[in-house]
C-alpha positions as CSV (number, residue, x, y, z in Angstrom):
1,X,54.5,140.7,125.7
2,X,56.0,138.1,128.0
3,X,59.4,136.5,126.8
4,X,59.8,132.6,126.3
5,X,63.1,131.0,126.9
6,X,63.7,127.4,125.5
7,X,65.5,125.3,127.0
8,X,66.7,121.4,126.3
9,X,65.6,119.7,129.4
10,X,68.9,118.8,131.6
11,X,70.3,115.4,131.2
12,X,68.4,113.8,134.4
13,X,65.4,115.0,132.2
14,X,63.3,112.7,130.0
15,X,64.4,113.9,126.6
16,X,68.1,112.7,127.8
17,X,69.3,111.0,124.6
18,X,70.2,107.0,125.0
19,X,74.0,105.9,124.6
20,X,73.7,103.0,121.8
21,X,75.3,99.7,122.3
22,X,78.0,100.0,120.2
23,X,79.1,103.3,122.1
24,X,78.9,101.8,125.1
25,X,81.6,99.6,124.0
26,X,83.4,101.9,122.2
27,X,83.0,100.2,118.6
28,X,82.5,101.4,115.1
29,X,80.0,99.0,113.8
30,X,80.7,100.2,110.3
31,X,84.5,99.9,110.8
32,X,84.2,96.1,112.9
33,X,81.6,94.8,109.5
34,X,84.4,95.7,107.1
35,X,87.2,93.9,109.0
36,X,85.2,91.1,109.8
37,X,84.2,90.7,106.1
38,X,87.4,90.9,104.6
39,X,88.7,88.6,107.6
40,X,86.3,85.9,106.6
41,X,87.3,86.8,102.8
42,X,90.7,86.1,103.7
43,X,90.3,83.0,105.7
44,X,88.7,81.8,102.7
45,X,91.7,83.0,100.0
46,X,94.5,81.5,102.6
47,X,92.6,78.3,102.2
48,X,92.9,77.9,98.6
49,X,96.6,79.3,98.6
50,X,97.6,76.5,100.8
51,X,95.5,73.9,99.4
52,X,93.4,73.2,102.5
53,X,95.7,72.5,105.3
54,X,94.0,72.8,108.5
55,X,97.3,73.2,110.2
56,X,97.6,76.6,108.8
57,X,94.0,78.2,108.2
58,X,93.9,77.2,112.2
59,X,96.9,79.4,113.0
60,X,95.6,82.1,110.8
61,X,92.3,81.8,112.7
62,X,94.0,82.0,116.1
63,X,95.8,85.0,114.9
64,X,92.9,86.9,113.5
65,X,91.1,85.6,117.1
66,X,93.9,87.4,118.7
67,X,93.8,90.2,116.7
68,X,90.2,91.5,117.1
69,X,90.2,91.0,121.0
70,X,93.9,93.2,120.9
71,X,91.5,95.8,118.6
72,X,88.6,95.9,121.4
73,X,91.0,96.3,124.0
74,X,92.7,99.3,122.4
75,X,89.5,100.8,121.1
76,X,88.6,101.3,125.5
77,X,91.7,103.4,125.8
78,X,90.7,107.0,125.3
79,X,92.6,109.0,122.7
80,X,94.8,111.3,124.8
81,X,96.1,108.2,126.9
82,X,97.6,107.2,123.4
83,X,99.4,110.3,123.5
84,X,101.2,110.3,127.0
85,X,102.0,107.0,125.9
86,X,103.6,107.5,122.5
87,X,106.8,107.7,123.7
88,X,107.1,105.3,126.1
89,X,105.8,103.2,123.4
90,X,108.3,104.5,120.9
91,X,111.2,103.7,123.1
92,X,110.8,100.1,123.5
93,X,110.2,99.6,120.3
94,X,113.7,101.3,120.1
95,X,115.4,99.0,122.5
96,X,113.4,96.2,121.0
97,X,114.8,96.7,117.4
98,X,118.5,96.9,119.2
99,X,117.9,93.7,120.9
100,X,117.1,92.3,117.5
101,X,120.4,93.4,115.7
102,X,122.3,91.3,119.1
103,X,120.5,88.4,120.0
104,X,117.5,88.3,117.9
105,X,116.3,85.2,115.6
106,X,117.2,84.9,112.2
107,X,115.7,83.1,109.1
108,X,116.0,83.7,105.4
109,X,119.0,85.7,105.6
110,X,117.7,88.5,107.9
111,X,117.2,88.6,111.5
112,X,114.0,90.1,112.6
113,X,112.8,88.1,115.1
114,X,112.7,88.5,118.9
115,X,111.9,85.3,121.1
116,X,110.7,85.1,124.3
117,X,109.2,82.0,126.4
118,X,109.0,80.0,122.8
119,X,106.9,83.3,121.0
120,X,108.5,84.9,118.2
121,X,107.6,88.6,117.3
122,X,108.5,91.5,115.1
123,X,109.7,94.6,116.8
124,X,109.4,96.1,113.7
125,X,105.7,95.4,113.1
126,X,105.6,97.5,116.2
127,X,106.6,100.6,114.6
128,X,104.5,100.8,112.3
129,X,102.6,101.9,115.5
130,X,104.6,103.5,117.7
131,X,106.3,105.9,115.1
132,X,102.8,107.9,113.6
133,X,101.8,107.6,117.7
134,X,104.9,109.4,118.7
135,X,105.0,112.0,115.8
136,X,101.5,112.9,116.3
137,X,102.1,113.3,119.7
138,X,104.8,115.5,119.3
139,X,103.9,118.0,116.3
140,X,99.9,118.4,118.2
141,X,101.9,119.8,120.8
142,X,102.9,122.6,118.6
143,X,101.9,125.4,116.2
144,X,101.2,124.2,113.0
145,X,102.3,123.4,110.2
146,X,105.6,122.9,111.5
147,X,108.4,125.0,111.7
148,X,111.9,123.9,110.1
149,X,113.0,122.6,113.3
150,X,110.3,120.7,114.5
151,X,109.8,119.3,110.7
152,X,113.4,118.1,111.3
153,X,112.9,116.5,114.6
154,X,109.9,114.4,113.4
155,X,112.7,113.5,110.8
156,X,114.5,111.7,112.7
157,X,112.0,110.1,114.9
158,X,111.0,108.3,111.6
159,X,114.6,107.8,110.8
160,X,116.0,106.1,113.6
161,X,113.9,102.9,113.5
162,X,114.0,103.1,109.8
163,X,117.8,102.4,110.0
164,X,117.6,99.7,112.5
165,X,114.9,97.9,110.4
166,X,117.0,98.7,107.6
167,X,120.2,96.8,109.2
168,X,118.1,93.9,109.8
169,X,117.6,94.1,106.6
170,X,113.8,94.7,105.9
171,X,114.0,97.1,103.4
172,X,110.0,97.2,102.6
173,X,109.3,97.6,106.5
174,X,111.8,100.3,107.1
175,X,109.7,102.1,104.0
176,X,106.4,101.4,105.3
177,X,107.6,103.1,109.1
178,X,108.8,105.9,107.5
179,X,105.9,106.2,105.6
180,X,103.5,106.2,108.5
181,X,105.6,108.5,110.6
182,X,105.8,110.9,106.7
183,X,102.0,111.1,106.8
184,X,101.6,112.0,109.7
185,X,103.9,114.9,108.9
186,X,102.1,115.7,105.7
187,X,99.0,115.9,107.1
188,X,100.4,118.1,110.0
189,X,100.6,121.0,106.8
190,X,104.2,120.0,105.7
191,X,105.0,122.7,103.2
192,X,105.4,121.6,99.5
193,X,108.6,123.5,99.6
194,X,110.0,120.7,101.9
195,X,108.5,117.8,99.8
196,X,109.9,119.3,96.5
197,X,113.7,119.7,98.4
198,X,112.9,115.9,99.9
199,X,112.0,114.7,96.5
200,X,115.4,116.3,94.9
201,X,117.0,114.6,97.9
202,X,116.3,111.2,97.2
203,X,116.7,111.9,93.7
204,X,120.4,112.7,94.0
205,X,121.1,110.1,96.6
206,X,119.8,107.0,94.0
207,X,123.4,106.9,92.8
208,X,125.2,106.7,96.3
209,X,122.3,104.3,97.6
210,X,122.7,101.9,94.8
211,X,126.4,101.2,94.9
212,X,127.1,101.6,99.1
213,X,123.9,100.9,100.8
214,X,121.6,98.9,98.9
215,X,122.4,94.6,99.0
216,X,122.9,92.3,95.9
217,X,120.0,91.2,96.2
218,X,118.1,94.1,96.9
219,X,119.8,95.3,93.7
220,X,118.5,92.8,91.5
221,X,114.6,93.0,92.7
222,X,115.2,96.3,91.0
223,X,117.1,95.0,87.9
224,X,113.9,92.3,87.8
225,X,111.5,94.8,88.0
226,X,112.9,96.3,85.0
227,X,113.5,93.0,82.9
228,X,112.2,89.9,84.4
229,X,113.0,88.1,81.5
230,X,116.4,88.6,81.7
231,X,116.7,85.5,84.3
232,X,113.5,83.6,84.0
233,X,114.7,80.7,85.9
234,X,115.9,83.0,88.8
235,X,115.3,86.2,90.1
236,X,112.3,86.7,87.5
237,X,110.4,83.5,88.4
238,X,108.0,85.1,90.6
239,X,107.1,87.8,89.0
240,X,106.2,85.1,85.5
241,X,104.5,82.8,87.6
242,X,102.3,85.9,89.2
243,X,101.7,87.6,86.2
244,X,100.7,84.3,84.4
245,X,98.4,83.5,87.1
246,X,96.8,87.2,86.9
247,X,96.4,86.7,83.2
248,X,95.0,83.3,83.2
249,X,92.5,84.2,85.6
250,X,90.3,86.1,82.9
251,X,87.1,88.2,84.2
252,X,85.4,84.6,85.8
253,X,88.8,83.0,86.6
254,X,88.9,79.4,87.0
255,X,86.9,78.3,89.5
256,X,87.6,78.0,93.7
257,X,90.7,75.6,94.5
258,X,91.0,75.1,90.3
259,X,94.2,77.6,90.3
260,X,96.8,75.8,88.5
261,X,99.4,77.8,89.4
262,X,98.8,77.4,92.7
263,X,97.9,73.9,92.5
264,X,101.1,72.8,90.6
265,X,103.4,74.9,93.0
266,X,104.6,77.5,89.9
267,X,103.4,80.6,92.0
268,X,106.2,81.3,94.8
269,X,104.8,82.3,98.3
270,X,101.5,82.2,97.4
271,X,100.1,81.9,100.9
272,X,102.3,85.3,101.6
273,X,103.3,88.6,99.7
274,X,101.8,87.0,96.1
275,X,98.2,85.7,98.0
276,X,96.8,88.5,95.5
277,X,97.7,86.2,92.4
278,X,95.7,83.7,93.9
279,X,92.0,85.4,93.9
280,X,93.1,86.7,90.4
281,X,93.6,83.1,88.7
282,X,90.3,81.4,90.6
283,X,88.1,84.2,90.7
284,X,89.1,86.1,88.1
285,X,89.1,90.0,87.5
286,X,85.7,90.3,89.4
287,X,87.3,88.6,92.4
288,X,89.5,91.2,92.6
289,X,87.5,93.7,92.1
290,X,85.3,92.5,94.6
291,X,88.6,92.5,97.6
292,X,89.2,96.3,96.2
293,X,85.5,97.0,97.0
294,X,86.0,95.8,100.5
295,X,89.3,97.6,100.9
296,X,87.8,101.0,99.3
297,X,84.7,100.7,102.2
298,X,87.6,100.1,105.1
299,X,89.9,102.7,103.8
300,X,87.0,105.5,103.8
301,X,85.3,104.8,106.7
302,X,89.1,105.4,108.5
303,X,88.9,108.9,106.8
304,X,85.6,109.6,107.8
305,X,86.6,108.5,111.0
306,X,89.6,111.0,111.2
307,X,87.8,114.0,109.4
308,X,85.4,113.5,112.0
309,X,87.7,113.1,115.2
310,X,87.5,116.4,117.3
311,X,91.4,116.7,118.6
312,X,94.3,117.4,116.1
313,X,96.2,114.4,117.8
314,X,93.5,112.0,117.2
315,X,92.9,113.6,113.5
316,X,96.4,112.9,112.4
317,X,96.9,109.7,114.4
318,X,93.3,108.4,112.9
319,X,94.4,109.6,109.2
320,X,97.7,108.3,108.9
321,X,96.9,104.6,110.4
322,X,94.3,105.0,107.6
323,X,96.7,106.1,104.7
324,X,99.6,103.5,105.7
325,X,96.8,100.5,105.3
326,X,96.0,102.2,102.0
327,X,99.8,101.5,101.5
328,X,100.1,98.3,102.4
329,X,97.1,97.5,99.6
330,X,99.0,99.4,97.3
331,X,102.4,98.2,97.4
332,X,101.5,94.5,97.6
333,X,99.2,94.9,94.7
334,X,102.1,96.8,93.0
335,X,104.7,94.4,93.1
336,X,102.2,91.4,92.9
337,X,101.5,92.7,89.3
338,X,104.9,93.6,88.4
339,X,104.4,98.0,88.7
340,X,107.0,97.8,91.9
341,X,109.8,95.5,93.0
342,X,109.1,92.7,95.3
343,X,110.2,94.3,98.9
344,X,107.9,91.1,100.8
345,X,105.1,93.6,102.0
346,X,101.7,91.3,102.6
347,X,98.4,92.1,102.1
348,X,96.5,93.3,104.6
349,X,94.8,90.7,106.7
350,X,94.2,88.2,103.8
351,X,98.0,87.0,103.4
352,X,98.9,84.4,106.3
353,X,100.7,86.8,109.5
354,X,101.1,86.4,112.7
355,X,102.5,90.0,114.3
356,X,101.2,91.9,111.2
357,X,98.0,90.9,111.7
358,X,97.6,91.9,115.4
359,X,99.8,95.2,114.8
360,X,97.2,96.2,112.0
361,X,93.9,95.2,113.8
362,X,95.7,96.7,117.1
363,X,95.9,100.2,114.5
364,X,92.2,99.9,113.7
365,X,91.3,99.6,117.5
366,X,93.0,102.7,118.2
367,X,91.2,104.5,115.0
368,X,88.0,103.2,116.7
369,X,89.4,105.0,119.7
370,X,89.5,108.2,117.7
371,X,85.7,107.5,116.5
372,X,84.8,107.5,120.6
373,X,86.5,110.6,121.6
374,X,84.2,113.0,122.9
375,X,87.0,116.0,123.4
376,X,86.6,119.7,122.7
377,X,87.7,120.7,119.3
378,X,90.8,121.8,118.9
């Protein structure tokens, strides 16, 4: 009997399959409907929070504008150019956050700024980038998990801009680097044996830190946390006036633009890290719920994204820009409701921004970069 062999026909055949649009352009159309729709969700939020002023919603627009072309652009870099360029990346960011320390802008009692021809920027938004880049790049060079010494390496590439954002001082964003470089680490198979000997770490250096590291008024956002009450007038207002405006909110809440907390100015910020408080009081409990809905669809079509990606650099890079915007959700929720002390972290491309908001949609352009790479699995 004479043998068969199948074969697919070659790819100048007619069975060759069609490249779609959106891989053409290197988009995740799933990924780009969830940004755009919480986007236009925020746009619409920021509007209320500010009480219609143009002025504003048009710089947020321009922003968010800037933003998604900043995503596409990334998204057409492949993956592995990220990773030759991590540390190039990493160490401006470096000089940048020294620059800031000597000549940099200040405002509010911190000086985080950097301004150049009349723009103002936040090296340390940057980071939040550069350090999972740079620690992805260099633990997918080697065997993993990771051994003691290369654990403690990616230790201090988190650390060192941590401390300069720190100095600033931008307590929350020195966190939030950390954390993104951490993940990265932890999803690199970081032994629990290190995480429980970190853990007892920070648990024994809570004395020290409190007395000769942490501010006054750093302090008493932990002190409010604990007892707003205790000074009602001062450091508890805005934790009240956000709480009251949760509660009064109900399941319907009181209508669009009818928030009377934010209408009578009671609510502190409320275009900013409390925008959160907002939603609650007009739209109630179902408004919220709704925004968490959006979130929950962005957050798991990053992990999708990452589970699917075929190279370990583009697995941990993809996962851990997904996890930290999980963060950001998280920790501005947190101290919005009064579960975490105020450390002025916004929420994630609904509170007004300017370099947030390009950093982050610049992070989801290089997760869409992930989605596109076509690499052998490693």
């Amino acid at each position: 009997m004479a043998e068969y062999l199948r074969r697919l026909p070659s790819s100048d055949g007619g069975f060759a399959r069609r490249r779609s649009l959106w891989s053409v352009i290197r988009i995740d159309p799933w990924l780009l409907l969830g940004l755009v729709l919480l986007s236009g969700v925020g746009l619409g939020i920021l509007n209320s929070a500010v009480d219609g002023s143009v002025a504003a919603i048009r710089r947020q627009s321009v922003y968010l504008g800037l933003g998604f072309v900043v995503m596409v652009v990334a998204a057409q870099i492949p993956i592995y150019r990220y990773s030759r360029l991590a540390p190039w990346f990493y160490m401006l960011g470096m000089i940048a956050l020294i620059l800031v320390l000597v000549v940099g802008v200040g405002a509010k009692g911190a000086q985080r700024w950097l301004s150049l021809g009349g723009f103002r920027f936040q090296p340390s938004e940057i980071m939040k980038l550069a350090v999972p880049l740079t620690v992805a790049w260099y633990l997918a060079k080697r065997s993993l998990p990771p051994g003691p010494k290369y654990v403690a390496a990616a230790l201090a590439l988190m650390a060192m801009p941590a401390v300069l954002i720190f100095l600033q001082p931008d307590l929350g964003t020195a966190i939030l680097v950390a954390v993104s470089g951490f993940f990265v680490l932890f999803l690199a198979g970081l032994s629990w044996r290190y995480i429980a000997s970190a853990l007892g770490l920070i648990l024994l250096s809570i004395w020290p830190m409190w007395h000769f590291v942490m501010k006054e008024y750093q302090r008493q956002r932990v002190l409010t946390l604990l007892d707003p009450e205790s000074d009602r007038l001062g450091s508890g207002w805005n934790i009240i006036q956000s709480k009251t405006a949760i509660g009064s909110g109900g399941w319907d809440g009181k209508g669009y633009m009818q928030g009377t907390q934010t209408l009578l100015d009671f609510l502190p910020e409320s275009h900013t890290d409390f925008i959160i408080a907002v939603l609650a009081e007009e739209q109630g409990l179902q408004g919220v719920i709704g925004l968490l809905c959006l979130y929950g669809f962005i957050v798991a079509r990053g992990f999708w994204i990452s589970y699917s990606a075929t190279t370990t650099y583009g697995r941990l890079v993809g996962a851990s820009i997904t996890l930290t915007f999980f963060v950001y959700i998280f920790v501005n929720m947190g101290m919005v409701a009064g579960i975490l002390p105020v450390v002025g972290v916004p929420l994630p491309l609904v509170s007004a921004g300017g370099t947030s908001i390009v950093t982050l949609l610049a992070g989801f352009g290089i997760l869409m970069a992930v989605s596109q790479d076509k690499s052998p699995v490693n």
